[in-house]
ZADREN-527817 format. One record per residue (C-alpha): residue number from 1; residue in one letter; x, y, z. Coordinates in Angstrom, 1 decimal. Layout:
% residues N
(NUM, A, (X, Y, Z));
...
This chain:
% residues 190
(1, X, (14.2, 2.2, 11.9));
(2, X, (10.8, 1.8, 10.8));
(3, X, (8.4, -0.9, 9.9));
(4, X, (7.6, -1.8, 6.2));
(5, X, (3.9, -1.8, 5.9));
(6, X, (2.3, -3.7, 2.6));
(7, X, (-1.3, -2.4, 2.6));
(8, X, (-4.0, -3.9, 0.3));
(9, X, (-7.5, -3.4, -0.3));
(10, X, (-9.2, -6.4, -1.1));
(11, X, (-12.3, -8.4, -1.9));
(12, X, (-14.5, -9.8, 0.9));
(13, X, (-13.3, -13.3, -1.1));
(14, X, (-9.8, -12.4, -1.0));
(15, X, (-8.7, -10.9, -4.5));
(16, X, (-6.7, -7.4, -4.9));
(17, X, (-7.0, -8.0, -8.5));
(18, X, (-10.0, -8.9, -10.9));
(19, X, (-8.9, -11.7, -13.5));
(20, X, (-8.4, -9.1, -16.4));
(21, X, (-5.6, -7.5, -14.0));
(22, X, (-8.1, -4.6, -13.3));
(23, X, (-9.9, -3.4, -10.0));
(24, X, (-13.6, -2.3, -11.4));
(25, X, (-14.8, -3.9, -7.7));
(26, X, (-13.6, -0.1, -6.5));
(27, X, (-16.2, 1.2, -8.4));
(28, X, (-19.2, -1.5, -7.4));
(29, X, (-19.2, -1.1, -3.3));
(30, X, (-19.6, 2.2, -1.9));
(31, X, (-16.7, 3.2, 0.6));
(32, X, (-15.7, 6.1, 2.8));
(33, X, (-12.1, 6.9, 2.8));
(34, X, (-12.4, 8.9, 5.7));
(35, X, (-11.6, 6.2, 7.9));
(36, X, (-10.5, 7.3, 11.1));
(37, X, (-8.0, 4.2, 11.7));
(38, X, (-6.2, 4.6, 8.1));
(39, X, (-5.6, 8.6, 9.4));
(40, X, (-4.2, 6.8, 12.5));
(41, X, (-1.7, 4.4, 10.9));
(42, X, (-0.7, 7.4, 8.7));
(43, X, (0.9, 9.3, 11.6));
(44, X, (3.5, 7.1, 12.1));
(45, X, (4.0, 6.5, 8.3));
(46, X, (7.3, 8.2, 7.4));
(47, X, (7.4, 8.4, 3.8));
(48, X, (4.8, 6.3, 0.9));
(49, X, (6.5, 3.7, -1.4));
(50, X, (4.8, 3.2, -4.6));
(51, X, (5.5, 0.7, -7.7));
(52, X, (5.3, 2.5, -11.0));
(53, X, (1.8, 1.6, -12.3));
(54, X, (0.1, 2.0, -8.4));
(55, X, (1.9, 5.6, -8.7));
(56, X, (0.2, 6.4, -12.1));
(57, X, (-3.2, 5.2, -10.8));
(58, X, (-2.6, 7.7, -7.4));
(59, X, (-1.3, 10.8, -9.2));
(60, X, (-4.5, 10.8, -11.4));
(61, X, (-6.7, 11.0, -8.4));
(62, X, (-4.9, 12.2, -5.0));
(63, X, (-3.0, 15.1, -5.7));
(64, X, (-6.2, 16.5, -6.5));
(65, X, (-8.5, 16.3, -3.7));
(66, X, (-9.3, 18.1, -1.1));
(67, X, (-8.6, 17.1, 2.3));
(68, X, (-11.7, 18.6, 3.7));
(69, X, (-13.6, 16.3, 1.6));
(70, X, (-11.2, 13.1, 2.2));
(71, X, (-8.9, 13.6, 5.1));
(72, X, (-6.3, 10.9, 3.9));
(73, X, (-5.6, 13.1, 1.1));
(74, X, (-3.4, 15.7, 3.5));
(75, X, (-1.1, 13.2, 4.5));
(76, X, (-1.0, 11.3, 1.1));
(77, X, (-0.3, 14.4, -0.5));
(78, X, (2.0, 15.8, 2.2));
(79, X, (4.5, 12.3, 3.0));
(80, X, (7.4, 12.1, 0.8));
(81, X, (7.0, 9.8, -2.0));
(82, X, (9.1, 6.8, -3.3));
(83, X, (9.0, 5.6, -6.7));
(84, X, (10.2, 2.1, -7.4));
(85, X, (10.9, 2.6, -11.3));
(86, X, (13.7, 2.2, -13.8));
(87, X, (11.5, 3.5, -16.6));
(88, X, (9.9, 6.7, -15.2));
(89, X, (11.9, 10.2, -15.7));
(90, X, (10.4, 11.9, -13.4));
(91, X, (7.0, 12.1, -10.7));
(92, X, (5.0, 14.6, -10.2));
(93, X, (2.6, 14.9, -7.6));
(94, X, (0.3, 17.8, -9.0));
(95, X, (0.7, 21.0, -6.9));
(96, X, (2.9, 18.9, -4.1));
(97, X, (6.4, 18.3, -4.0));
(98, X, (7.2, 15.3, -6.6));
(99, X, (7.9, 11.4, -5.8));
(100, X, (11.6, 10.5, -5.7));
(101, X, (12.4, 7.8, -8.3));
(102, X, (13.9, 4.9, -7.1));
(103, X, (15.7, 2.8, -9.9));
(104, X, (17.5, 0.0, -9.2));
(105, X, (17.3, -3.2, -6.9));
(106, X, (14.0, -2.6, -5.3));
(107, X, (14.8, -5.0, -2.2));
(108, X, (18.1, -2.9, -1.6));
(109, X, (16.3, 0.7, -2.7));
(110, X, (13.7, -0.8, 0.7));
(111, X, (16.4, -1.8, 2.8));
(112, X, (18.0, 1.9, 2.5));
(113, X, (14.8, 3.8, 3.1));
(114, X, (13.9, 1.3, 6.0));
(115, X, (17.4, 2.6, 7.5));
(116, X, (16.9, 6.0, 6.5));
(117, X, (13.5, 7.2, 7.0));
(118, X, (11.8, 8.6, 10.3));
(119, X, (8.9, 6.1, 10.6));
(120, X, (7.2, 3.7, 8.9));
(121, X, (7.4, 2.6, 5.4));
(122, X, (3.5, 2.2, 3.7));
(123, X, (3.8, 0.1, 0.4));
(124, X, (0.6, 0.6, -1.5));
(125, X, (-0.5, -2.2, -4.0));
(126, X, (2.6, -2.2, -6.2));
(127, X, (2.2, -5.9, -6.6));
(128, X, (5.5, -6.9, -8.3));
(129, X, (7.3, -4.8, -5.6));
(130, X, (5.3, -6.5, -2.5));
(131, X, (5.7, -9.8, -4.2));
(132, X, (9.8, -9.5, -3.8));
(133, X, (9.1, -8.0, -0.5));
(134, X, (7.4, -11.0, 0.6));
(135, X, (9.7, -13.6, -1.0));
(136, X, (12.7, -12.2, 0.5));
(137, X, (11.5, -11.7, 4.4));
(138, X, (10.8, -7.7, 4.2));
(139, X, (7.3, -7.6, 5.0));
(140, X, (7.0, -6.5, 9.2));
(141, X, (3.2, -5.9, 8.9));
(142, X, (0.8, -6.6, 6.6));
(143, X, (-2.6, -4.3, 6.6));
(144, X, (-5.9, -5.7, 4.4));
(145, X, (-8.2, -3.1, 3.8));
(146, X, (-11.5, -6.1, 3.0));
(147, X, (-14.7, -4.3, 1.0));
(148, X, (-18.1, -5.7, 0.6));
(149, X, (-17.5, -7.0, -3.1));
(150, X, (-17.2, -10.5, -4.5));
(151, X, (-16.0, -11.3, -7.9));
(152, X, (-15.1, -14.7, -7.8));
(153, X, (-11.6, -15.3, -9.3));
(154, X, (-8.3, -13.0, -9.5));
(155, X, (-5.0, -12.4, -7.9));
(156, X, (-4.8, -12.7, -3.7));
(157, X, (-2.4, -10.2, -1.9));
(158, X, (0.8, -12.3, -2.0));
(159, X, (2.9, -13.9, -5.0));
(160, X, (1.5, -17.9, -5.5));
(161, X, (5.3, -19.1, -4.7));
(162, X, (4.9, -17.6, -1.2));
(163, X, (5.8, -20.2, 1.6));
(164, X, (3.7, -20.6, 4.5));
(165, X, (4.4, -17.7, 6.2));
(166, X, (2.8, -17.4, 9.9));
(167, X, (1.1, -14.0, 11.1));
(168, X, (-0.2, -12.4, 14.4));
(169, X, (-3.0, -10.8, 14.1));
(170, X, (-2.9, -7.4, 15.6));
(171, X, (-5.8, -5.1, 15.1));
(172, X, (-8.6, -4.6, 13.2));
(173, X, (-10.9, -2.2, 12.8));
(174, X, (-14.9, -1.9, 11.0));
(175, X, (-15.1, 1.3, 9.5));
(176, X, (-17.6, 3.0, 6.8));
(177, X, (-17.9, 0.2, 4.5));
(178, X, (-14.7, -1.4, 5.3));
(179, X, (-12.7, -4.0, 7.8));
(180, X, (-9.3, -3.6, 8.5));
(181, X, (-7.1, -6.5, 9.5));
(182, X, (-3.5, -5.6, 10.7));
(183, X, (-0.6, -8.8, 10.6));
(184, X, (2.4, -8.6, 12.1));
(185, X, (4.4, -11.1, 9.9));
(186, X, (6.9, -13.3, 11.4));
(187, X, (10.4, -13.7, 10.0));
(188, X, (10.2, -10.4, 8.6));
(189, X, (14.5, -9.6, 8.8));
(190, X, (15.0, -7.1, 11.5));
């Protein structure tokens, strides 16, 4: 049984969201996603687990690039995909082999694929679907991918009815315009 993984990217002041709901700080501070320590966690990530709207911002971009320019992109593209949706049909991944939807209870469809799959879970953004993580105790590790942006005001990582909820820090890691910090969360069911 793998580990459920929540992964983030977030402003240097703590916000995964600007106020309008948006993330224009992408676009303002120059990254390299050819980080050697996200290609690292990767390897032990068994399948991706995406919300609906993360999954229609990542099918306009990463099914189309090419590894050789951005390395993540070959396991991205390659690791099966879960879609946490009632309202999508279907999910295509471009050339690649298409995202399962996942309707239903979203805590139970996490449970299932915890049980089921061959390493790790990675939950990208998908903030209504890490928010019920969180709240119920599913979270093992939580990575935040910080970039050299401030914008002031927005939306931090977890849900604003979270509990205190204590975390070990694990690892982190400075690479090409970003710091990594790795939690493992405590309380996280086992």
């Amino acid at each position: 049984m793998g580990r459920i993984i929540v992964e983030q990217i977030i402003t240097a002041d703590g916000f995964v969201q600007d106020s309008d709901g948006g993330m224009s700080f992408m676009d303002a501070a120059p990254i390299d996603s050819t980080d050697s320590d996200q290609l690292e966690m990767l390897e032990h990530v068994g399948a991706i687990v995406l919300g609906r709207k993360t999954y229609e911002m990542f099918v306009e971009y990463w099914p189309n690039v090419d590894p050789r320019d951005e390395p993540v992109a070959g396991p991205i593209n390659t690791l099966p995909k879960h879609i946490v949706s009632s309202s999508l049909g279907a999910a295509p991944w471009g050339d690649h082999a298409p995202g399962i939807i996942e309707p239903g209870d979203p805590l139970e469809t996490l449970v299932r694929l915890r049980n089921e799959t061959d390493g790790d879970l990675l939950v990208w953004g998908s903030l209504q679907l890490t928010d019920a993580l969180f709240r119920a105790g599913l979270v093992d590790v939580l990575r935040l991918r910080h970039i050299p942006s401030l914008i002031g005001s927005g939306r931090g990582p977890t849900p604003s009815d979270l509990e205190q909820t204590v975390m070990t820090q694990v690892a982190s890691h400075v690479g090409s315009g970003w710091v990594t910090t790795e939690y493992a969360v405590r309380g996280a069911e086992e």
